[in-house]
N, CA, C and O atoms as CSV, one atom per row, in Angstrom:
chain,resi,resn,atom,element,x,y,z
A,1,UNK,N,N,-38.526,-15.171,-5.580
A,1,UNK,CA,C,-38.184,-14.961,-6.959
A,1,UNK,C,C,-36.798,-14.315,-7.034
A,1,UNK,O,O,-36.345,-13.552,-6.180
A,2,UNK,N,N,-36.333,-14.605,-7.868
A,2,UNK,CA,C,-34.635,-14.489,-7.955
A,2,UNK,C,C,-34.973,-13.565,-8.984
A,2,UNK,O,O,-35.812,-13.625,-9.883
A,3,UNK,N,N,-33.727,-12.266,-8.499
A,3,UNK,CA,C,-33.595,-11.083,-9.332
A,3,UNK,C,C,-32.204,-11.146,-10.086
A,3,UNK,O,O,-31.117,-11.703,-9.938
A,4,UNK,N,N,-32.908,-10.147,-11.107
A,4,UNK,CA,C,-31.879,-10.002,-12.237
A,4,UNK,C,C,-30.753,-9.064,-12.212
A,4,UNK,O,O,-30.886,-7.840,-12.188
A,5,UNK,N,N,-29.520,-9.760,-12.221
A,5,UNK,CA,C,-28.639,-8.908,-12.223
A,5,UNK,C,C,-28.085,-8.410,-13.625
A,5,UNK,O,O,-27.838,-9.141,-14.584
A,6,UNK,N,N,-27.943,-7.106,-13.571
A,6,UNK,CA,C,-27.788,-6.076,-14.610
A,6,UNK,C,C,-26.218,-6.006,-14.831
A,6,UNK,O,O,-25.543,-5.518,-13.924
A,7,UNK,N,N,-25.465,-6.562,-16.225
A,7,UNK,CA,C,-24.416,-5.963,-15.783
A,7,UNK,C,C,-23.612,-4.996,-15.850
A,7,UNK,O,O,-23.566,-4.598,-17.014
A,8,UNK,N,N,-22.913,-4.384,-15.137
A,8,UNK,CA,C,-21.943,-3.079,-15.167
A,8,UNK,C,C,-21.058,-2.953,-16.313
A,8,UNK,O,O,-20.424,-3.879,-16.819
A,9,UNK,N,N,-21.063,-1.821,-16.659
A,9,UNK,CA,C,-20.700,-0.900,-18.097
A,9,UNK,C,C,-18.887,-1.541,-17.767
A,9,UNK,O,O,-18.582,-1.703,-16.586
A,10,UNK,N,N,-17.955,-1.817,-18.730
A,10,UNK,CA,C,-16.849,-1.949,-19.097
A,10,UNK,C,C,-16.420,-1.095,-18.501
A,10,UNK,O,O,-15.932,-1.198,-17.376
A,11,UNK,N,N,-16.558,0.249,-19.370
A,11,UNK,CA,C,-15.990,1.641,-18.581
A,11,UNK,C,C,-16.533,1.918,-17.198
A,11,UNK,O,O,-15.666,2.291,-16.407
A,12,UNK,N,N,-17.555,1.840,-16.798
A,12,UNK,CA,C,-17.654,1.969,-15.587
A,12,UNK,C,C,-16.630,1.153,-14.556
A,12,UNK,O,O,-16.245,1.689,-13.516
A,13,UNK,N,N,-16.264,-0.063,-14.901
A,13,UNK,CA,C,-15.503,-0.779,-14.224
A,13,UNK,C,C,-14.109,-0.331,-14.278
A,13,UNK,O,O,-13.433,-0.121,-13.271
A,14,UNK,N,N,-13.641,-0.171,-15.653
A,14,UNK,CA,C,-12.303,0.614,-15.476
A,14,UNK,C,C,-11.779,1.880,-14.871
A,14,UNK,O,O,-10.627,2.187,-14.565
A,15,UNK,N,N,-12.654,2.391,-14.795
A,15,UNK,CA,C,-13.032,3.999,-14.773
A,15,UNK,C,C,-12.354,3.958,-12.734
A,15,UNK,O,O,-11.518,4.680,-12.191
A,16,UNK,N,N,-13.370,2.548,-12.037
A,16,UNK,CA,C,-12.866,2.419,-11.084
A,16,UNK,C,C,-11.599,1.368,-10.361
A,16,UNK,O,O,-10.842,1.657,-9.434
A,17,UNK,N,N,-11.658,0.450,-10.918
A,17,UNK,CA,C,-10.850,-0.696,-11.265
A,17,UNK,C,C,-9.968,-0.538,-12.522
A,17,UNK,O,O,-10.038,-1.264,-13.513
A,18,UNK,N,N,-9.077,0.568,-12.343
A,18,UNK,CA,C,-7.855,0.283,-13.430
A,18,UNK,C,C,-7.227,-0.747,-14.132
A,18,UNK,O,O,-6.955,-0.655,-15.329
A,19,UNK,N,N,-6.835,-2.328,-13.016
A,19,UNK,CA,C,-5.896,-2.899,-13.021
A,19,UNK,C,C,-7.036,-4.040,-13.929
A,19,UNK,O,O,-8.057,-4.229,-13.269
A,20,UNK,N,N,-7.028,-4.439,-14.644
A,20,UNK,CA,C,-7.036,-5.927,-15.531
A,20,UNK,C,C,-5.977,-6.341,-16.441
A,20,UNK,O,O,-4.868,-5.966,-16.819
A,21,UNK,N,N,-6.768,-7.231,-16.614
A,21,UNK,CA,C,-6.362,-8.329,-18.131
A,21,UNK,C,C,-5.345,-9.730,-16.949
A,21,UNK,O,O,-4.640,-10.583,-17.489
A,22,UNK,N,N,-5.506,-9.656,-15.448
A,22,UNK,CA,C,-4.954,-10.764,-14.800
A,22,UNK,C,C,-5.586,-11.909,-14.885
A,22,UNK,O,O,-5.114,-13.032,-15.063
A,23,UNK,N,N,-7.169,-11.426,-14.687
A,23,UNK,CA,C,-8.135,-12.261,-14.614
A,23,UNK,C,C,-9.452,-11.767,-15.807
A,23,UNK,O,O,-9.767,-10.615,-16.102
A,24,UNK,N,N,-9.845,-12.625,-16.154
A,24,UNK,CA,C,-10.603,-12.623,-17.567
A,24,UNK,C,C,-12.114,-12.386,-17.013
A,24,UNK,O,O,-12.925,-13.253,-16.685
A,25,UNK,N,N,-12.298,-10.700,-16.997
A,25,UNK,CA,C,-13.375,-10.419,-16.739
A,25,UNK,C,C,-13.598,-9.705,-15.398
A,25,UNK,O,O,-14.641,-9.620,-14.749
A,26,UNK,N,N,-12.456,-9.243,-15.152
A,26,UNK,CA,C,-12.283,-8.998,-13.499
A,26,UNK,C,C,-11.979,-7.770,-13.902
A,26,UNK,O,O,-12.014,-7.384,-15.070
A,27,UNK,N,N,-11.618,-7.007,-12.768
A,27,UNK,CA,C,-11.385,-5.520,-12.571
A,27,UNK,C,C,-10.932,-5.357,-11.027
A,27,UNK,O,O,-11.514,-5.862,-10.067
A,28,UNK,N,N,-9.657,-4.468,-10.980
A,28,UNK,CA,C,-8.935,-4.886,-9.780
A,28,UNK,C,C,-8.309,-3.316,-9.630
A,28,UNK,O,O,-7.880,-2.588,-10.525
A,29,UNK,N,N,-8.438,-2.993,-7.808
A,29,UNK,CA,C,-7.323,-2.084,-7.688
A,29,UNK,C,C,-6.850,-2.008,-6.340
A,29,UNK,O,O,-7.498,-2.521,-5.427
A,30,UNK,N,N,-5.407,-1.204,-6.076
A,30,UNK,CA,C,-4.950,-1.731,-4.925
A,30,UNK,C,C,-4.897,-0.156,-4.412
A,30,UNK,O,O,-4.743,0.659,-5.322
A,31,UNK,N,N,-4.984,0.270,-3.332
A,31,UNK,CA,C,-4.608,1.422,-2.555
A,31,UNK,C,C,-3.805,1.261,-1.220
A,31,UNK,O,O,-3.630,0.198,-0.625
A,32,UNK,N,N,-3.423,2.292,-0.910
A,32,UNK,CA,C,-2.485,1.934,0.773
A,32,UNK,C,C,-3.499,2.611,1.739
A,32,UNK,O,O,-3.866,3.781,1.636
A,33,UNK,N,N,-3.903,1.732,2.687
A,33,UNK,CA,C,-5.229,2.509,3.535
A,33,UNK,C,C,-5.021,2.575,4.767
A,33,UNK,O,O,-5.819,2.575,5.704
A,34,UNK,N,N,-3.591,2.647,4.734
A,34,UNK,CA,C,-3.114,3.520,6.329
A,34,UNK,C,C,-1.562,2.789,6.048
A,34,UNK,O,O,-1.507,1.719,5.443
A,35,UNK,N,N,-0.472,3.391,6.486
A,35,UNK,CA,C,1.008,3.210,6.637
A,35,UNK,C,C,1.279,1.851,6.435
A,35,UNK,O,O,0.798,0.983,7.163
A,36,UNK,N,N,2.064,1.601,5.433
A,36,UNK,CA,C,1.884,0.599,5.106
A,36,UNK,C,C,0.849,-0.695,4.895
A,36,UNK,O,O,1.359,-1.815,4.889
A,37,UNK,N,N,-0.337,-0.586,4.752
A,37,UNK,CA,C,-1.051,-1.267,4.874
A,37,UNK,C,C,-1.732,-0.828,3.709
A,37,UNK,O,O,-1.879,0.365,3.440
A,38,UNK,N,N,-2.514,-2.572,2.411
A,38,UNK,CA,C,-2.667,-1.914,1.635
A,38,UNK,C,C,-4.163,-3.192,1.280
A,38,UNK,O,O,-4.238,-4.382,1.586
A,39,UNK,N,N,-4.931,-2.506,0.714
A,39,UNK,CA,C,-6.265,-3.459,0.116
A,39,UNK,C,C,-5.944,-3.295,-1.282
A,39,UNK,O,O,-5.387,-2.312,-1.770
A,40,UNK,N,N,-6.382,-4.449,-1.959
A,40,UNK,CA,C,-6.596,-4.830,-3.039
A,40,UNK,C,C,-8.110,-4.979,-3.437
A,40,UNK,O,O,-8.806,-5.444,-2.534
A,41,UNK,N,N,-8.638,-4.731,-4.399
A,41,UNK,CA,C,-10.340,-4.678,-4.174
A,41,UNK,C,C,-10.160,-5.384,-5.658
A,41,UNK,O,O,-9.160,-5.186,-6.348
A,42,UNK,N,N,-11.398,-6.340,-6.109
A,42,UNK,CA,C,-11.645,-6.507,-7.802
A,42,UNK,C,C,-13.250,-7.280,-7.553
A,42,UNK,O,O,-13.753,-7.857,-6.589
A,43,UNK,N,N,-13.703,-6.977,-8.862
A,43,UNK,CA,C,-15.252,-7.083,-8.975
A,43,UNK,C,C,-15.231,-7.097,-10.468
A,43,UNK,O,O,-14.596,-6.389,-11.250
A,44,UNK,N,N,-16.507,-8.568,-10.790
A,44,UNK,CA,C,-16.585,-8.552,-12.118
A,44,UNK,C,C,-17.954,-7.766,-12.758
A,44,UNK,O,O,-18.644,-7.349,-11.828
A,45,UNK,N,N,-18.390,-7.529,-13.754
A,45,UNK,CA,C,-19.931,-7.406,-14.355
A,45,UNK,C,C,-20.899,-7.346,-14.033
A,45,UNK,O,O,-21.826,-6.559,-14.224
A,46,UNK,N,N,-20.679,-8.739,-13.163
A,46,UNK,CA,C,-21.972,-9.078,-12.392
A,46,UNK,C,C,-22.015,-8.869,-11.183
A,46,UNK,O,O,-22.843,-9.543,-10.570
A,47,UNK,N,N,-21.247,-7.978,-10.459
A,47,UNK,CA,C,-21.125,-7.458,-9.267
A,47,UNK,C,C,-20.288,-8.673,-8.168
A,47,UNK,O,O,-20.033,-8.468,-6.982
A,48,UNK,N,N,-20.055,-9.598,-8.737
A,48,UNK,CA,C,-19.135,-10.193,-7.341
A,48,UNK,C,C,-17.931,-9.592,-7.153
A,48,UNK,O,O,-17.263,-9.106,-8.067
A,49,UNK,N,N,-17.534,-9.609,-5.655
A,49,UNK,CA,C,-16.192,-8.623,-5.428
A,49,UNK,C,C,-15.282,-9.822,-4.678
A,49,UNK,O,O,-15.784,-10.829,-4.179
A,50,UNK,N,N,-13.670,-9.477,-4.700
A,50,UNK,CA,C,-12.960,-9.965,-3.816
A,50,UNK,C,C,-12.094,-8.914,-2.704
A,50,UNK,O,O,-12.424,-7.763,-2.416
A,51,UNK,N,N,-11.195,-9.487,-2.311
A,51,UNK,CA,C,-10.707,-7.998,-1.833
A,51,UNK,C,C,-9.830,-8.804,-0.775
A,51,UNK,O,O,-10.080,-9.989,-0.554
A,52,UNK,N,N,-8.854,-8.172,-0.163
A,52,UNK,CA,C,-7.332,-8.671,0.347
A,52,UNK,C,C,-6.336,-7.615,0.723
A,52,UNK,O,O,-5.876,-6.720,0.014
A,53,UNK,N,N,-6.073,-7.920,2.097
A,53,UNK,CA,C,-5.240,-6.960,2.886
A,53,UNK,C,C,-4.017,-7.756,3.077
A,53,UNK,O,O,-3.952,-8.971,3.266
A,54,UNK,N,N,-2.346,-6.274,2.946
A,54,UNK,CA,C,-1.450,-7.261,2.997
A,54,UNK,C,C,-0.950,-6.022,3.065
A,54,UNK,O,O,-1.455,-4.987,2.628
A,55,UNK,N,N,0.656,-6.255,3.964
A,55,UNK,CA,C,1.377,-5.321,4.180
A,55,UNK,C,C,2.225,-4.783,2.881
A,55,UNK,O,O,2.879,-3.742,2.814
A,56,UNK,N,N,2.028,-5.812,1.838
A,56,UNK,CA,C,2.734,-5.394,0.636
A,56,UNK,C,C,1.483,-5.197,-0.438
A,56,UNK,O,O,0.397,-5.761,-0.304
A,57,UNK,N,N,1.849,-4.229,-1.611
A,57,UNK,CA,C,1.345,-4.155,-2.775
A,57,UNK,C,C,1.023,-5.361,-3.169
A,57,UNK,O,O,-0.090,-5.873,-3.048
A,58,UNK,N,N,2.211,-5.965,-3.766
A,58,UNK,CA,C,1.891,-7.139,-4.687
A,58,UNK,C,C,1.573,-8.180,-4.343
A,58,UNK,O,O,1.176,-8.988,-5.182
A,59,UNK,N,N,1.654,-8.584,-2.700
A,59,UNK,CA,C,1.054,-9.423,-2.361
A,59,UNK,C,C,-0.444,-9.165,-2.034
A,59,UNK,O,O,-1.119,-10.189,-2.142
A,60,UNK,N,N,-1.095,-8.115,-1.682
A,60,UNK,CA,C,-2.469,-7.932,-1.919
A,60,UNK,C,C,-3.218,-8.076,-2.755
A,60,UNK,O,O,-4.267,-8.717,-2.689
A,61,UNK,N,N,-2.554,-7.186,-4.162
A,61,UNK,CA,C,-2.943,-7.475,-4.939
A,61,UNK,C,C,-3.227,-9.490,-5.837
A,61,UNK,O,O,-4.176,-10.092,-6.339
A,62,UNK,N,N,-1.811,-9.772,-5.568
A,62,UNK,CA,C,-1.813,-11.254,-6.105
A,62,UNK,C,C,-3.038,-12.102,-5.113
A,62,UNK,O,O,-3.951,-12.722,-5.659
A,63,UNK,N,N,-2.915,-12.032,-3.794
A,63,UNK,CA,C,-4.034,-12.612,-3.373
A,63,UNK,C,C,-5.363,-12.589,-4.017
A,63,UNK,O,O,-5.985,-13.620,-4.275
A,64,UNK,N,N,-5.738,-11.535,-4.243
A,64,UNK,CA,C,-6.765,-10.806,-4.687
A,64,UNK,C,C,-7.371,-11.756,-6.164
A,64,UNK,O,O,-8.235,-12.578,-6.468
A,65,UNK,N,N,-6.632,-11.244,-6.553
A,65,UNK,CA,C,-6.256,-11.951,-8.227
A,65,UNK,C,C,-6.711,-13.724,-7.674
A,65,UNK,O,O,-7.774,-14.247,-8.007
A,66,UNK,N,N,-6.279,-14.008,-7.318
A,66,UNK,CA,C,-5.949,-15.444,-6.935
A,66,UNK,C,C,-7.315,-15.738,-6.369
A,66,UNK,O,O,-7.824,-16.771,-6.805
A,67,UNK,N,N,-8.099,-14.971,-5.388
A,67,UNK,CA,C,-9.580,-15.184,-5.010
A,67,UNK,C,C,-10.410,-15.026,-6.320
A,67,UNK,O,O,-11.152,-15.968,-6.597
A,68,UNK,N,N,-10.385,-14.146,-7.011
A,68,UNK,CA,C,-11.322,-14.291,-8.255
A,68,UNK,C,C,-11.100,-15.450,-9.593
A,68,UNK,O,O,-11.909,-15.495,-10.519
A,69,UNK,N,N,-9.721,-16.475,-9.510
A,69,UNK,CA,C,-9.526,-16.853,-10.272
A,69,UNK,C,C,-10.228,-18.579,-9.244
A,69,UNK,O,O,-10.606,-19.670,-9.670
A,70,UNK,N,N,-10.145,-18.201,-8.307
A,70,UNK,CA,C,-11.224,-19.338,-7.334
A,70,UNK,C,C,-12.296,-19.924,-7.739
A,70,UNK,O,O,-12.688,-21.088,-7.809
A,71,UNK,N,N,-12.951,-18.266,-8.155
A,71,UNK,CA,C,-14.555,-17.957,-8.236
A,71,UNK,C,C,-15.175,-18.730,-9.312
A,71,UNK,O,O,-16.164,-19.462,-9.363
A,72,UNK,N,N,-13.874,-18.160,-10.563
A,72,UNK,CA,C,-14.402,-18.572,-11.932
A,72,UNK,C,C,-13.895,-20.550,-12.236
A,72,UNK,O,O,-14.249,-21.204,-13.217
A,73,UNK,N,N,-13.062,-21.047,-11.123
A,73,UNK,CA,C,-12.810,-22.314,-10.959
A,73,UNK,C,C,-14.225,-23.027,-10.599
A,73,UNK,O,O,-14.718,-24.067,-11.038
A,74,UNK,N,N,-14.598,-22.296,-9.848
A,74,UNK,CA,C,-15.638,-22.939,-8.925
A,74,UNK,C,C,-16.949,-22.970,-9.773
A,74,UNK,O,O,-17.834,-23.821,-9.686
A,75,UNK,N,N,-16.911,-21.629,-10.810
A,75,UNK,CA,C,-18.189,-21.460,-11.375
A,75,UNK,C,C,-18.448,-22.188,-12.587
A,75,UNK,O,O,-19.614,-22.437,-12.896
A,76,UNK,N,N,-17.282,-22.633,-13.459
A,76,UNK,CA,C,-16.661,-23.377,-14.164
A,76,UNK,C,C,-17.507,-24.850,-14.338
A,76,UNK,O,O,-18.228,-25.228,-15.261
A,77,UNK,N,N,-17.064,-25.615,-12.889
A,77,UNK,CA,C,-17.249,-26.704,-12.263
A,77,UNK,C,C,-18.738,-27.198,-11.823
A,77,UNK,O,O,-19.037,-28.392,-11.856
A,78,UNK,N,N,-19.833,-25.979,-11.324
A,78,UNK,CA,C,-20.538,-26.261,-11.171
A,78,UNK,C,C,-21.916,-26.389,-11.975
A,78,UNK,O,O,-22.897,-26.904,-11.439
């Protein structure tokens, strides 16, 4: 039996995920998690996450962005 997913409070998501409005429904943030080296993390409502390592900010982040805009291609479609 397939369980129900509950979804996560708006504010709760911002609260941890600062960065939106890239992706419609997403929630995204980037940190540096050792010298130069930086993750990008984002997760929607319904708990799916992406996430992306890159020696730069904005390329972590844009990856990132770019995996969740996959998700909603894919989810779209099917």
């Amino acid at each position: 039996m397939k369980k129900t997913k509950t979804a996560v409070s708006v504010d709760d998501l911002v609260r941890e995920y600062p960065i939106f409005g890239t992706v419609t429904g997403w929630y995204f943030r980037c940190r540096e998690v050792g010298p130069g080296q930086y993750l990008a993390q984002g997760q929607d409502q319904w708990g799916r996450s992406v996430s992306a390592y890159s020696t730069d900010h904005d390329t972590a982040l844009a990856e990132c962005t770019q995996f969740a805009r996959e998700i909603q291609c894919r989810e779209r479609s099917s």
